[in-house]
C-alpha positions as a Python dict, from the first residue, in 0.01 Angstrom:
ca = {
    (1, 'X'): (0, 0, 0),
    (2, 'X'): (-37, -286, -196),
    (3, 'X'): (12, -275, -547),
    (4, 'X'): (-318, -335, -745),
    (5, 'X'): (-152, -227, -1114),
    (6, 'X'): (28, -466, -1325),
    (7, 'X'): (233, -518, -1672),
    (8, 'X'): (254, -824, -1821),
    (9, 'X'): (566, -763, -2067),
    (10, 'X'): (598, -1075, -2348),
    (11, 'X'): (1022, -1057, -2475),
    (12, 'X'): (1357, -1204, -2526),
    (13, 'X'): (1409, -1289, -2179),
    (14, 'X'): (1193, -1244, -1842),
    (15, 'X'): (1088, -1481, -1527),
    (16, 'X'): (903, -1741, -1696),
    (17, 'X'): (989, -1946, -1980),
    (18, 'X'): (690, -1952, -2246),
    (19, 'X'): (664, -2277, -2382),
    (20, 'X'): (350, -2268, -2604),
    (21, 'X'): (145, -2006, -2751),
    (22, 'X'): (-249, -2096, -2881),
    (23, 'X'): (-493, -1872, -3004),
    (24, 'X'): (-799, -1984, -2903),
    (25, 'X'): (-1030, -1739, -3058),
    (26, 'X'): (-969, -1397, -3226),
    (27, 'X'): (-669, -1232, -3336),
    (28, 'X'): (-305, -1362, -3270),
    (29, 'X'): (-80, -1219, -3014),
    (30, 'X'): (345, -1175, -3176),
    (31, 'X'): (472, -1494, -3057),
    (32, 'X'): (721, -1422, -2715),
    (33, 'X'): (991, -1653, -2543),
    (34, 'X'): (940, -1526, -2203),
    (35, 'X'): (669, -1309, -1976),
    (36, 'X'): (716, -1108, -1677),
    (37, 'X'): (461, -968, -1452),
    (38, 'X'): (542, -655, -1319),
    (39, 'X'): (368, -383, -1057),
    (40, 'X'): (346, -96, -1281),
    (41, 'X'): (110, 160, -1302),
    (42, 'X'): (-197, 330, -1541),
    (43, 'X'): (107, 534, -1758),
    (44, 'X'): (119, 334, -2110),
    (45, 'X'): (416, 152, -2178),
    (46, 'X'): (620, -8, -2483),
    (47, 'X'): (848, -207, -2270),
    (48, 'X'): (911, -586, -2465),
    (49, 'X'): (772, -726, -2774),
    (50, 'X'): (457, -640, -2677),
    (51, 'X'): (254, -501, -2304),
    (52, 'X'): (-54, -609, -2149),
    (53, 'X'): (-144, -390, -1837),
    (54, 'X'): (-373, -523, -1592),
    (55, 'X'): (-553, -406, -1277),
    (56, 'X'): (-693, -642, -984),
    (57, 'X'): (-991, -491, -857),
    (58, 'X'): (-1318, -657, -665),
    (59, 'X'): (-1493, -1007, -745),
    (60, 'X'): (-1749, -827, -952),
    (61, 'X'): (-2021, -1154, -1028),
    (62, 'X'): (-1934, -1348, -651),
    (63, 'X'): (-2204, -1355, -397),
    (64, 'X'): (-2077, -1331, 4),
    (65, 'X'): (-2110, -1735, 49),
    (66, 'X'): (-1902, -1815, -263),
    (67, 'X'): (-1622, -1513, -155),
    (68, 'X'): (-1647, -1615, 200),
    (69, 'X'): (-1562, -2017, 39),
    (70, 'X'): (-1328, -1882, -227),
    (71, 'X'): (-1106, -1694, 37),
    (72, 'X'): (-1084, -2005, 269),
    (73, 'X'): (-959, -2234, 52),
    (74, 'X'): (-784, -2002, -211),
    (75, 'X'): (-381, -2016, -241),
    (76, 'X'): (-167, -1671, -382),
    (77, 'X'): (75, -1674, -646),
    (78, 'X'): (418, -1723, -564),
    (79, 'X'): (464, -2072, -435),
    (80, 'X'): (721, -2243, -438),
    (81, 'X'): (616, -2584, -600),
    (82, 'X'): (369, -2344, -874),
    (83, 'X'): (627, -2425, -1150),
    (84, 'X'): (428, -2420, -1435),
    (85, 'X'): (200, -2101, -1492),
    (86, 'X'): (-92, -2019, -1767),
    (87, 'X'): (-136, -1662, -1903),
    (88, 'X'): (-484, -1656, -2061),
    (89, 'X'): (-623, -1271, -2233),
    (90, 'X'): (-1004, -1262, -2275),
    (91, 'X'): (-1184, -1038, -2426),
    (92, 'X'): (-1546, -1098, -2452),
    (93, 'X'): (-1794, -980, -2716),
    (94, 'X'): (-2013, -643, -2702),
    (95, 'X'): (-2317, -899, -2666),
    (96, 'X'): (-2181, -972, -2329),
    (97, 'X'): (-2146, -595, -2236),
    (98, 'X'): (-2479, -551, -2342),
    (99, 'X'): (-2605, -753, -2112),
    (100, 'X'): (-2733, -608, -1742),
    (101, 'X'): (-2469, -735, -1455),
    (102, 'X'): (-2778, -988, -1315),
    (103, 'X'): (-2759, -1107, -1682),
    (104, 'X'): (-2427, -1167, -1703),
    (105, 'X'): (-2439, -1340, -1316),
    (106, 'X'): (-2703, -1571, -1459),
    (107, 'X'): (-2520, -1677, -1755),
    (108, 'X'): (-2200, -1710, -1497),
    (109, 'X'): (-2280, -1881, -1214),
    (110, 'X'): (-2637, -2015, -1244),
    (111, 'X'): (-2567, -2182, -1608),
    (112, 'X'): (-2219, -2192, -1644),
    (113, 'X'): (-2113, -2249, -1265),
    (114, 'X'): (-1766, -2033, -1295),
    (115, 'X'): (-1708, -1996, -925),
    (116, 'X'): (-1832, -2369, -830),
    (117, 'X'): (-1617, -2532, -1152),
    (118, 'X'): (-1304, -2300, -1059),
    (119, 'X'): (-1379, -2429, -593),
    (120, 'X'): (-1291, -2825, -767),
    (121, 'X'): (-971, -2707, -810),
    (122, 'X'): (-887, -2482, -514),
    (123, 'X'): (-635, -2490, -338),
    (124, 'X'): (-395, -2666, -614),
    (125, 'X'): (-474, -2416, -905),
    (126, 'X'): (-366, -2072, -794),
    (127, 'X'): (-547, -1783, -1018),
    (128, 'X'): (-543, -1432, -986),
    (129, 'X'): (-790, -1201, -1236),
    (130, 'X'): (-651, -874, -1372),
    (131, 'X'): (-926, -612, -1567),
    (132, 'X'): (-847, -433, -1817),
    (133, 'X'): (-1154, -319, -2035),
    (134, 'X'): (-1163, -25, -1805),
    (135, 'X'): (-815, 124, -1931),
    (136, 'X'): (-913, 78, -2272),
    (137, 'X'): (-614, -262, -2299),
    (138, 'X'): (-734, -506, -2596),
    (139, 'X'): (-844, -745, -2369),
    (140, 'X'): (-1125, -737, -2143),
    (141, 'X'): (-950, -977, -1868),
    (142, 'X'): (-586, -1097, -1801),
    (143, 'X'): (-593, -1387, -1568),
    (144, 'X'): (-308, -1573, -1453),
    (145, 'X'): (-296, -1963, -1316),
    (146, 'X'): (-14, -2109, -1157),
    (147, 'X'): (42, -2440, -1060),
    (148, 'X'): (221, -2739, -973),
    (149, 'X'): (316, -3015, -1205),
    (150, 'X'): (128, -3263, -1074),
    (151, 'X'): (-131, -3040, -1105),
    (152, 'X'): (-134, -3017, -1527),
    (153, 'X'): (-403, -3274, -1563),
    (154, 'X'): (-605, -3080, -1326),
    (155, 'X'): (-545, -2751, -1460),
    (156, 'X'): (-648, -2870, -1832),
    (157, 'X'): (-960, -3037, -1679),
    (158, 'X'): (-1051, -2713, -1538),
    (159, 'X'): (-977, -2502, -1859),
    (160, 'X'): (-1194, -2768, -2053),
    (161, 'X'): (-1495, -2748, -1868),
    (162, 'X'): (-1534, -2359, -1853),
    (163, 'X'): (-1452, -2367, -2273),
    (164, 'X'): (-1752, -2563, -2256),
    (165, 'X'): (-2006, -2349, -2085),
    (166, 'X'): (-2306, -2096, -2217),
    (167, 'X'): (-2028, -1823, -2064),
    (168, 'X'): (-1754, -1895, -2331),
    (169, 'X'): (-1978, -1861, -2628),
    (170, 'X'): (-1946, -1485, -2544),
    (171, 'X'): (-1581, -1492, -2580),
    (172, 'X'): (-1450, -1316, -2909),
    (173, 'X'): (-1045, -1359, -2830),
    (174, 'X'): (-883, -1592, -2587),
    (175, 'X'): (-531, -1640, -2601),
    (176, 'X'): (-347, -1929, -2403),
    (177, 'X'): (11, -1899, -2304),
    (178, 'X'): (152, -2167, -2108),
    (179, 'X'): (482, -2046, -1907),
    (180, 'X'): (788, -2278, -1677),
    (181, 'X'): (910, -2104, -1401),
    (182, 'X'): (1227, -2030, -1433),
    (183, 'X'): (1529, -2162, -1181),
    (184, 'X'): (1669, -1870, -1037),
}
């Protein structure tokens, strides 16, 4: 079985090497040196400075076509040249919630474009999205980038045009950590 549960512990020490902390929007996360992402489970924890959990679960505003494209083209974390990782909470504001899910599609894909913006980038930019509203975490999602290098330009490119769209004005608390992989 494959494990859909994860802990993202900020500490001392861990597998990637944070190298800058921004709060975007909202309140401020304690400030970590490392991250670790860990299959866990739904059973709270206190492990590190401070715990986000995390659980991937289905592409909840992605049509067939755009899965179908997305799942063609779409790398997995993990490889080997992905040296340089983003950690970026979201939490987004009960006006969002409010919304109906064919709402909240609208505002996504037909004004914002979030799946088409995110394809540009595909397969260099490696993301994975983790919920969390659901288990009651402080953050709505968790979603983790990883990426080459030569990539960075790309990456920021990316981040820039989604903090521009009709979708991010429903964000109340975005935190960006930028991670190094560390050599093991």
């Amino acid at each position: 079985m494959i494990n859909t549960i994860f802990d993202f512990i900020g500490n001392d020490s861990g597998e990637w090497k944070v190298t800058s902390t921004t709060t975007i929007k909202g309140n401020l996360i304690p400030t970590v040196s490392h991250l670790t992402k860990i299959a866990s489970n739904l059973v709270p924890t206190t492990s590190g400075i401070w715990t986000l959990k995390g659980i991937v679960s289905n592409l909840r505003y992605t049509e067939k076509e755009e899965k179908d494209k997305l799942v063609a083209i779409q790398e997995d974390l993990g490889r080997p040249n992905a040296t340089l990782a983003a950690f970026i909470p979201i939490r987004k504001s009960e006006a969002w919630w409010n919304l109906a899910q064919d709402e909240r599609r609208k505002i996504m894909e037909s004004k914002s474009q979030h799946t088409h913006t995110g394809m540009k980038y595909l397969p260099a930019i490696a993301r994975k999205l983790f919920h969390s509203r659901d288990i009651g975490e402080p953050f709505d999602f968790l979603t983790w980038f990883e990426y080459a290098p030569n990539d960075a330009d790309a990456f920021e490119e990316l981040l820039y045009t989604l903090r521009k769209t009709e979708e991010w004005t429903y964000i109340d608390r975005e935190i960006d950590i930028r991670m190094q992989k560390l050599v093991q």
